[in-house]
C-alpha positions as CSV (number, residue, x, y, z in Angstrom):
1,X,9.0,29.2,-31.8
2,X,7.8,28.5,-28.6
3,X,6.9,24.9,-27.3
4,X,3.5,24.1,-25.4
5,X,5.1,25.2,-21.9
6,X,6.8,28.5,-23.1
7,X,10.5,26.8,-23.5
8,X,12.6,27.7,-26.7
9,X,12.4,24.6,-29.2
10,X,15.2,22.7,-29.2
11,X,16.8,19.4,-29.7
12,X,15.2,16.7,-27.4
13,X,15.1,13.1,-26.8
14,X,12.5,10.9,-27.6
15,X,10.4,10.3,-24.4
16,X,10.8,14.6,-23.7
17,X,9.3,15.0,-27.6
18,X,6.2,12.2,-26.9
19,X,5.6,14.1,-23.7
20,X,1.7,13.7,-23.5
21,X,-0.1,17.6,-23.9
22,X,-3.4,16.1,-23.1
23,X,-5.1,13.8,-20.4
24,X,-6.3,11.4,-23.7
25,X,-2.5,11.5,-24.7
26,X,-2.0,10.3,-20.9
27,X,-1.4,6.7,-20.3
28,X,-0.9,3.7,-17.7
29,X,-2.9,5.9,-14.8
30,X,-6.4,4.9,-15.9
31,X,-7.6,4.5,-12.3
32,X,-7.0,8.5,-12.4
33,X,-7.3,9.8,-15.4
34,X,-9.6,7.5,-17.0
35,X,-12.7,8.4,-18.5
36,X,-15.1,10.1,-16.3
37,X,-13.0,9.4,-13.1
38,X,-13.6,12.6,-10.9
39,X,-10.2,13.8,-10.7
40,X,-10.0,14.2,-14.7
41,X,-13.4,16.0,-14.3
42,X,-11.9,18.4,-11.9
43,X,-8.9,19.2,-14.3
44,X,-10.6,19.6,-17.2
45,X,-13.2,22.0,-15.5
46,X,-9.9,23.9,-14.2
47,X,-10.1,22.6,-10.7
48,X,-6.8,21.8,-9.5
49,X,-5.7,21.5,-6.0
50,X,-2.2,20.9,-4.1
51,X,-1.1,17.2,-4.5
52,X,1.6,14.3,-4.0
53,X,2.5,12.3,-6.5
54,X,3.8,9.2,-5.6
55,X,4.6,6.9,-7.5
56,X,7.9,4.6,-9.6
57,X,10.7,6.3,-11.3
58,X,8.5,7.1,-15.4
59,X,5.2,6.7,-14.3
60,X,4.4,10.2,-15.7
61,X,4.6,12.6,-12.3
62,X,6.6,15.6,-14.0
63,X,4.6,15.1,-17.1
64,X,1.3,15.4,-15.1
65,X,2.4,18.7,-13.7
66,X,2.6,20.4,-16.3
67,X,-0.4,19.0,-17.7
68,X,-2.0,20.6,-14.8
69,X,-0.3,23.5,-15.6
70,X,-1.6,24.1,-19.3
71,X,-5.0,23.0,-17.8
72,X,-5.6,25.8,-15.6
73,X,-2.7,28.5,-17.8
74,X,-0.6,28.4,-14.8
75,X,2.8,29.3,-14.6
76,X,4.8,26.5,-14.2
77,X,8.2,26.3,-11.8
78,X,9.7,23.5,-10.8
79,X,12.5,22.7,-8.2
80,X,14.5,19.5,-7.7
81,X,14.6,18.5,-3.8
82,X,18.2,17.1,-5.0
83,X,19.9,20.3,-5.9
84,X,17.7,23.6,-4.5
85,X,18.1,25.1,-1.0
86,X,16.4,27.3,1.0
87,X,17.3,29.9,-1.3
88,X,15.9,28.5,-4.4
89,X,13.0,27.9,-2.5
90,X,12.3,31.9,-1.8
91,X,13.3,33.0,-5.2
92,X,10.5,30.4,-6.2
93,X,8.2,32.1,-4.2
94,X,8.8,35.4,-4.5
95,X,8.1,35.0,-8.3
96,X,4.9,32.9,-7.4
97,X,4.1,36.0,-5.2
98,X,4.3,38.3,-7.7
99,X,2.4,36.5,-10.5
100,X,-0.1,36.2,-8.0
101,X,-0.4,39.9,-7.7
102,X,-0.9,40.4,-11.5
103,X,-4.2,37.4,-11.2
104,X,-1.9,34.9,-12.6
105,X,-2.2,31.3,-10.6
106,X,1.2,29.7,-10.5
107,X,2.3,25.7,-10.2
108,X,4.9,25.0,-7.9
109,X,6.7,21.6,-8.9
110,X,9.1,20.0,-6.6
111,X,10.7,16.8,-7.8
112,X,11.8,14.1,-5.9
113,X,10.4,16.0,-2.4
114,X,11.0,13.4,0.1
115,X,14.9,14.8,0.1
116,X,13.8,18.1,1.1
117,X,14.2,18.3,5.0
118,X,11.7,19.0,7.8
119,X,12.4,22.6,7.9
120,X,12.6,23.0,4.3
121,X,9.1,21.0,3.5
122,X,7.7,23.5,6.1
123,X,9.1,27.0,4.0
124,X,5.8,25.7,1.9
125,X,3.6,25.7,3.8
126,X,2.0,29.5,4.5
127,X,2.0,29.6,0.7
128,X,0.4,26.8,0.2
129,X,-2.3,27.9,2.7
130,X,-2.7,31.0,1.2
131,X,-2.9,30.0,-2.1
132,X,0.1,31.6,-3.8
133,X,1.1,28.1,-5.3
134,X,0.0,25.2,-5.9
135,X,2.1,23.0,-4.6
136,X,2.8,19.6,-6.5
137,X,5.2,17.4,-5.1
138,X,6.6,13.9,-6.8
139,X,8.2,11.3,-4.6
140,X,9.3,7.6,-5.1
141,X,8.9,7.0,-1.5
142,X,6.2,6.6,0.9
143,X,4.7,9.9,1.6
144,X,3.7,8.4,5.3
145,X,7.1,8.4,5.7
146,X,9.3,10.8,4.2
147,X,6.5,13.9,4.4
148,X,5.4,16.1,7.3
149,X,2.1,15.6,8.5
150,X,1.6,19.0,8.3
151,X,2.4,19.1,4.1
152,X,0.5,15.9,4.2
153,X,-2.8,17.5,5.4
154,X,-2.7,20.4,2.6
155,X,-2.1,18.1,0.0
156,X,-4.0,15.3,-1.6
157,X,-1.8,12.2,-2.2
158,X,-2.5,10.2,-5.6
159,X,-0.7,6.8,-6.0
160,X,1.1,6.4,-9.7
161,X,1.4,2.6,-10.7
162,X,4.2,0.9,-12.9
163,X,3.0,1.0,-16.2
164,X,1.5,-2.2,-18.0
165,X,3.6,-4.1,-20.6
166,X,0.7,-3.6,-22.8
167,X,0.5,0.1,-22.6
168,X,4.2,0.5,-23.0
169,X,4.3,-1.6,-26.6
170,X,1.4,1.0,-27.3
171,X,3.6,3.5,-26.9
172,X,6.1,2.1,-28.4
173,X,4.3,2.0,-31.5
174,X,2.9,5.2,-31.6
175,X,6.9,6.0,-31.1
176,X,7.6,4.4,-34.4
177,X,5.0,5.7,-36.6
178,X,4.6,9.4,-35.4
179,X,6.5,11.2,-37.7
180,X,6.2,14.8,-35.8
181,X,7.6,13.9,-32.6
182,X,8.8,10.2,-33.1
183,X,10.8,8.3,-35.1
184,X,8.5,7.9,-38.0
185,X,10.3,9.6,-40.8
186,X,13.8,7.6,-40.1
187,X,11.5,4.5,-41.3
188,X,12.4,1.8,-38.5
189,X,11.1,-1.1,-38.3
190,X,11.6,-4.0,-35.8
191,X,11.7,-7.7,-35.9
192,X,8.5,-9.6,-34.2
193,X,8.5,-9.3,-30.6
194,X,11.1,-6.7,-30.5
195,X,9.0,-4.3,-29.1
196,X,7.5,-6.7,-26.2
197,X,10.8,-7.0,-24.9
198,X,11.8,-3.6,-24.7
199,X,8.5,-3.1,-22.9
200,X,9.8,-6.1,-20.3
201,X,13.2,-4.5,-19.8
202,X,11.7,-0.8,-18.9
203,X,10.2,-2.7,-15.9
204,X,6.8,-0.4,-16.1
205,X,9.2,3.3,-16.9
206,X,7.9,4.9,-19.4
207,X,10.6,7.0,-19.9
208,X,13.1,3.9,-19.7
209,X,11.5,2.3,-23.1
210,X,11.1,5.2,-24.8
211,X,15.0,5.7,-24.3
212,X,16.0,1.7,-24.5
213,X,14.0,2.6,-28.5
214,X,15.6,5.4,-29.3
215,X,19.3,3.9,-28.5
216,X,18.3,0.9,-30.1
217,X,17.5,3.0,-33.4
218,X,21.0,5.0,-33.5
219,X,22.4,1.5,-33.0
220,X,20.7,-0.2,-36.0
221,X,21.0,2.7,-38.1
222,X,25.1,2.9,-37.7
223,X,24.4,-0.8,-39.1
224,X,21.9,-0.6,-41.7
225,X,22.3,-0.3,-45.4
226,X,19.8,1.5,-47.5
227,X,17.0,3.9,-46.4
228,X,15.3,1.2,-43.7
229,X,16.3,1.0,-40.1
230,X,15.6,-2.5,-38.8
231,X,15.8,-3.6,-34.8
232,X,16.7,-6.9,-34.8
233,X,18.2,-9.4,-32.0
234,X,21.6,-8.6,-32.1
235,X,21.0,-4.7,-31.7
236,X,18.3,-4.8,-28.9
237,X,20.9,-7.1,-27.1
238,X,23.5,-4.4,-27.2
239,X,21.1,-1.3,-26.1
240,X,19.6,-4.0,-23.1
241,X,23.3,-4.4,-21.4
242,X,24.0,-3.4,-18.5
243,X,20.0,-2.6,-18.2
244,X,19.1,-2.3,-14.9
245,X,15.7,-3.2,-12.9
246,X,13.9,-1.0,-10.7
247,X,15.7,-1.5,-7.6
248,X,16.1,1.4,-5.0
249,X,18.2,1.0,-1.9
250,X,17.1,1.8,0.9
251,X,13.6,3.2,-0.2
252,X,10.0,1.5,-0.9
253,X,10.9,-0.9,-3.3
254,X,14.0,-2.1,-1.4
255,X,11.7,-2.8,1.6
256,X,9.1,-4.3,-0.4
257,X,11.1,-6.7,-1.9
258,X,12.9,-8.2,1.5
259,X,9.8,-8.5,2.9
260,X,8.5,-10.6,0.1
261,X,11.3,-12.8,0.2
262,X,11.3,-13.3,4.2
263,X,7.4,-13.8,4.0
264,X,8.2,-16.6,1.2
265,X,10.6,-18.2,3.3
266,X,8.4,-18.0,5.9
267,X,5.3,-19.7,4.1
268,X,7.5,-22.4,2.9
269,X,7.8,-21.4,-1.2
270,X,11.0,-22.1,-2.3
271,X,10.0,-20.7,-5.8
272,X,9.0,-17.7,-4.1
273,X,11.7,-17.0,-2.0
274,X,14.4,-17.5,-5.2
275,X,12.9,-15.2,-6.8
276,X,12.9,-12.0,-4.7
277,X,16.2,-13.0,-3.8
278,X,17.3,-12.9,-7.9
279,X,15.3,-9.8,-8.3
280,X,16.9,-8.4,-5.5
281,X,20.5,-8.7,-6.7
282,X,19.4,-8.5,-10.5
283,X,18.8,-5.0,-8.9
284,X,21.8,-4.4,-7.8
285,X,21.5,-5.3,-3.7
286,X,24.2,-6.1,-1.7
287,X,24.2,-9.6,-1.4
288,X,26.1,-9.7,2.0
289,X,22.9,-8.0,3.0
290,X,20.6,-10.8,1.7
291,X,22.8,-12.8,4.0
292,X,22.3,-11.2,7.3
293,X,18.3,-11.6,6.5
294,X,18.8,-15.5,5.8
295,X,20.6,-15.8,9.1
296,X,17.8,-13.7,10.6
297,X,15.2,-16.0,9.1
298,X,17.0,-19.0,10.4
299,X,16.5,-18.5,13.5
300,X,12.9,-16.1,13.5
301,X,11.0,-18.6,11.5
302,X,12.8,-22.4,11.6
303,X,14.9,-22.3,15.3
304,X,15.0,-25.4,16.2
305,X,12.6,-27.4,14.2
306,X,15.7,-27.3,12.3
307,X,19.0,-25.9,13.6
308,X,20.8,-27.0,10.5
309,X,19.4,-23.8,8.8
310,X,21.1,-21.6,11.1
311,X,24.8,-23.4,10.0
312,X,23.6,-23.3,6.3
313,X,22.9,-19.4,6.4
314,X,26.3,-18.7,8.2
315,X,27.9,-20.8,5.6
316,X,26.3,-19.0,2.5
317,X,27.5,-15.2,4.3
318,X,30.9,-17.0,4.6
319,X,31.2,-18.3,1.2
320,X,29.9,-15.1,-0.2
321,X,32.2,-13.1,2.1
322,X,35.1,-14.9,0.8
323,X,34.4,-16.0,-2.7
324,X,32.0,-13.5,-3.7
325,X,30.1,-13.1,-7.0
326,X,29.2,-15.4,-8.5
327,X,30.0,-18.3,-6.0
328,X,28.6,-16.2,-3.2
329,X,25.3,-15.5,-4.5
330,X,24.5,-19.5,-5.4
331,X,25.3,-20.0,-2.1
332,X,22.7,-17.7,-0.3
333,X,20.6,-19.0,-3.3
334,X,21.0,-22.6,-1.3
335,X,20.6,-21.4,1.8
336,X,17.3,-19.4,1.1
337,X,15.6,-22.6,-0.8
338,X,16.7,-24.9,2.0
339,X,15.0,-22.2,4.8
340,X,11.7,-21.9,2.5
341,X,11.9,-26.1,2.2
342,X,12.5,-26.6,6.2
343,X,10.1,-27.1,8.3
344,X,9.2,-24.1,10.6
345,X,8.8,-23.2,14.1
346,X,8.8,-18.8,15.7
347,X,9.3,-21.0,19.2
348,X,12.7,-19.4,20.1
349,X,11.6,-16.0,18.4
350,X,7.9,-15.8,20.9
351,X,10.0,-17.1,23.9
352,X,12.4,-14.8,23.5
353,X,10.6,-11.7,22.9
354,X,8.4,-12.7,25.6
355,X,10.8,-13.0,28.2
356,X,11.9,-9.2,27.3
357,X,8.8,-8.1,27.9
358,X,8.1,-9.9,31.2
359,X,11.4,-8.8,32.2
360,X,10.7,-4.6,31.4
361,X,7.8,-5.2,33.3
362,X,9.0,-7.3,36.7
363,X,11.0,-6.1,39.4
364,X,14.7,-7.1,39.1
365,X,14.9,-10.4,40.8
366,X,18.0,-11.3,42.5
367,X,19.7,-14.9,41.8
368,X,18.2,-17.4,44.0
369,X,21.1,-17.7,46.0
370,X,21.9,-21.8,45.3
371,X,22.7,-20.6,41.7
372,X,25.3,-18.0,42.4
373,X,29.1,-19.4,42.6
374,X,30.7,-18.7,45.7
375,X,34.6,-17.5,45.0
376,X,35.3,-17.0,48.4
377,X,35.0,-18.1,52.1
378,X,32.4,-15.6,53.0
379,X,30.0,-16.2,50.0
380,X,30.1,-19.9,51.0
381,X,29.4,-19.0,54.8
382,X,26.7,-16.8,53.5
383,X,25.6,-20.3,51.7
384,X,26.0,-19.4,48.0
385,X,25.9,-22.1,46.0
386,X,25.5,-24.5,48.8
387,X,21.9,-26.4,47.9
388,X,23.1,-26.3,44.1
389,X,22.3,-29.9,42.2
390,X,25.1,-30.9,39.6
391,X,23.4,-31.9,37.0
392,X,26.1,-34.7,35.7
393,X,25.7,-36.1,39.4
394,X,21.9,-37.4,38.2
395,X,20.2,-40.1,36.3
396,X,20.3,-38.2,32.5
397,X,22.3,-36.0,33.6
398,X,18.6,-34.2,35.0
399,X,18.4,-32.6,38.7
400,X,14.8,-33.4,39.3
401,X,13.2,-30.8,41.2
402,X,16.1,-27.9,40.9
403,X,14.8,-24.4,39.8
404,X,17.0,-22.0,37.8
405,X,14.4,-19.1,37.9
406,X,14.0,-16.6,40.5
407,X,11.1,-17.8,43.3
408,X,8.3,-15.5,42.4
409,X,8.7,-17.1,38.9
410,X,9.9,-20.3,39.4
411,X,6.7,-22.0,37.6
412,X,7.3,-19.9,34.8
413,X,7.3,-21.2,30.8
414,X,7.8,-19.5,27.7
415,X,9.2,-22.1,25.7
416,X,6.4,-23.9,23.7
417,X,8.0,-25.6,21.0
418,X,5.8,-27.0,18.2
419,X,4.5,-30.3,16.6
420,X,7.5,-29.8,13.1
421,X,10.5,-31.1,12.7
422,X,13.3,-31.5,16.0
423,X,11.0,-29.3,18.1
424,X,8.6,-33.0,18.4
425,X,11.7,-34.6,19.9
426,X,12.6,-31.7,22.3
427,X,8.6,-31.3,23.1
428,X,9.0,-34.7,23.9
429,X,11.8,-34.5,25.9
430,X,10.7,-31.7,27.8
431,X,7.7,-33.6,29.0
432,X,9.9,-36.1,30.2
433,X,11.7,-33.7,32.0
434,X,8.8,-32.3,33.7
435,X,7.6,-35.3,34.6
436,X,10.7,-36.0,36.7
437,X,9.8,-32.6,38.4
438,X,6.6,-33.6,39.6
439,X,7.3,-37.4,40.5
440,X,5.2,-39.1,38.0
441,X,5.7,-42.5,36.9
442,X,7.1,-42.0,33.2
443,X,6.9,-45.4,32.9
444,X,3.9,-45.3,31.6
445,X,5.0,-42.8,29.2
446,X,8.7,-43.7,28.0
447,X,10.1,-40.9,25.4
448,X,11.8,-42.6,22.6
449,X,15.8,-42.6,23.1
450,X,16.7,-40.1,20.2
451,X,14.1,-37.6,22.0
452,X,15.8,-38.1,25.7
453,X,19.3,-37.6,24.2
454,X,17.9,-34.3,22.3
């Protein structure tokens, strides 16, 4: 007997048996496929068109294809970006090519695409033109990105979202009582809640809670007596270990998730930044990694409002460098609340960014000559270093009126600290300072001690 895509029946698992064969058996992608949306209208009139899937890992981008395939009785081939090459890619092809000659229209499925190469995502593209596949590609990872403009422009992209808790128990259910396809005639039954949770721990996969069911039925049946299968605690703990959340390195959700915890540091949520940070190593990130950021943050977002925070992130890298998990990890855990809880300042970070710029766009000045040292007789009879101020020779240890910038820019300020934490003290103090420059009777405006000894 033959299956609904032409396969040989044989053993599956669950979440391949409660693959959907309809767009009503189709669920979490109701901004899609809901009813009446125009793209369900156009499959269901048998209008389908080359297209990107992108979206998380069980969001439903294989099972789609072939729904489109069974829509419009289309061959259906499918390659893996992981383990096909160029030649898999012209056997494909030639196959489409020849079902195309015999008025047969032909789905071309290639999984995880973003791994195929520039040169390999452009083999498609005359077929795709011409119409001897449609091309359907599903991807994790930004199609901006990871695809050539060129696939990008034949193909419509459609954005697959995690898949609500609430659909997921849905499906769960339907799991338990189909008796066709799911587990409805090994009579299981779980205990309240159980079913929420395993919804929770797929993280929005589909897939992932169909499977963490299924091992958590063969689990309570090795334990049950009698003809019922109950899930209880004790069991779903067991199928749940070593679960892991959606966490992939180095692509979307990575990103995502670093940026969200270096924008919570930023806006000064220490709830907000320990928890990207958790979900990040919950996820399996390196957390020497995390650690770098921290030190990054230190110094991008709080500089010298608070300098602490640059000792306190060097320490957390240390201890996690030399201790590890867990000691590490509650380290960096204390470092990032302190950054989020510290009051901020981007001074140093504008300043210095500023300064490149001005300098990739001015001529290179040379060193106004009273600020170059002068290791032999000749540079001091050329009069290096000769009108040179020591500064410890001054009142506060303060040249008045000495410039350490080149001439044409000797007015020049980039440095603006602002009105948090130290950065008052050394605004303050740098008034003072200026104010020597230019003469001005500071008596009138004394800086407090702590701000002149900043």
């Amino acid at each position: 007997m033959d299956d609904l895509f032409g396969e040989e029946e044989h053993w599956q698992p669950l979440a391949a048996r409660l693959r959907p064969a309809t767009l009503d058996q189709y669920l979490g992608q109701d901004h899609l496929f809901g009813e009446g949306k125009p793209l369900r209208k156009a499959i269901e009139c048998g209008l389908v068109h080359s297209m990107i899937l992108w979206g998380p890992p069980g969001t439903g981008k294989t099972t789609l294809a072939k729904l489109l395939a069974n829509y419009i009785s289309a061959r259906f081939i499918t390659l893996s970006a992981v383990l096909s090459g160029v030649k898999d890619i012209r056997a494909a092809i030639d196959e489409a090519k020849q079902l195309k000659s015999q008025g047969q229209k032909t789905i071309l499925f290639v999984d995880e695409v973003h791994r195929f190469n520039k040169s390999q995502q452009d083999a498609f593209l005359p077929y795709v033109e011409d119409g001897t596949v449609i091309f359907v590609g599903a991807t994790t990872e930004n199609p901006s990105f990871e695809l050539n403009n060129a696939l990008l422009s034949r193909a419509r992209v459609y954005v697959l979202k995690s898949i609500s808790e609430s659909v997921l128990v849905d499906l769960l259910k339907t799991a338990l009582a189909d008796r066709e396809r799911g587990l409805g005639e090994l009579n299981v039954s779980a205990e309240p809640d159980m079913l929420e949770i395993v919804a929770k721990a797929a993280d929005g996969d589909a897939r992932k809670a169909l499977n963490l069911l299924e091992v958590s039925c063969d689990l309570a049946s090795s334990e049950s007596e009698g003809d019922r299968i109950v899930i209880t605690h004790e069991v779903l703990d067991q199928a749940l270990s070593g679960n892991v959340r959606q966490f992939d390195k180095g692509g979307d959700v990575f990103y995502e998730q670093i940026s969200a915890l270096h924008k919570s540091v930023r806006g000064s949520s220490p709830d907000g930044a320990l928890y990207w940070f958790v979900r990040m190593i919950d996820g399996g990130c390196d957390p020497l990694y995390v650690a770098r950021r921290v030190v990054r943050m230190a110094s991008e977002d709080i500089g010298n409002a608070d300098p602490r925070a640059l000792e306190i992130a060097l320490n957390a890298w240390d201890v996690q460098e030399r201790l590890g998990h867990p000691e590490g990890e509650l380290a960096i855990a204390q470092a990032v609340v302190y950054m989020a809880s510290a009051p901020k300042s981007n001074a140093v970070y504008k300043a210095f960014n500023q300064v490149k710029s001005d300098i990739r766009q001015s001529p290179s000045y040379d060193v106004p000559i009273h600020l170059r040292n002068a290791p032999t007789k000749l540079m001091k009879a050329q009069g290096y270093g000769g009108e040179y101020q020591y500064a410890h020779d001054h009142p506060d240890a303060y040249a008045a009126g000495e410039s350490y910038l080149p001439e044409a820019i000797d007015q020049t300020q980039w440095y603006h600290p602002v009105p948090r934490g130290l950065e008052i003290k050394i605004a303050e103090k740098l008034r003072y300072l200026r104010g020597l420059d230019q003469g001005n009777d500071w008596k009138r405006y004394p800086p407090s001690t702590e701000s002149r000894d900043v």
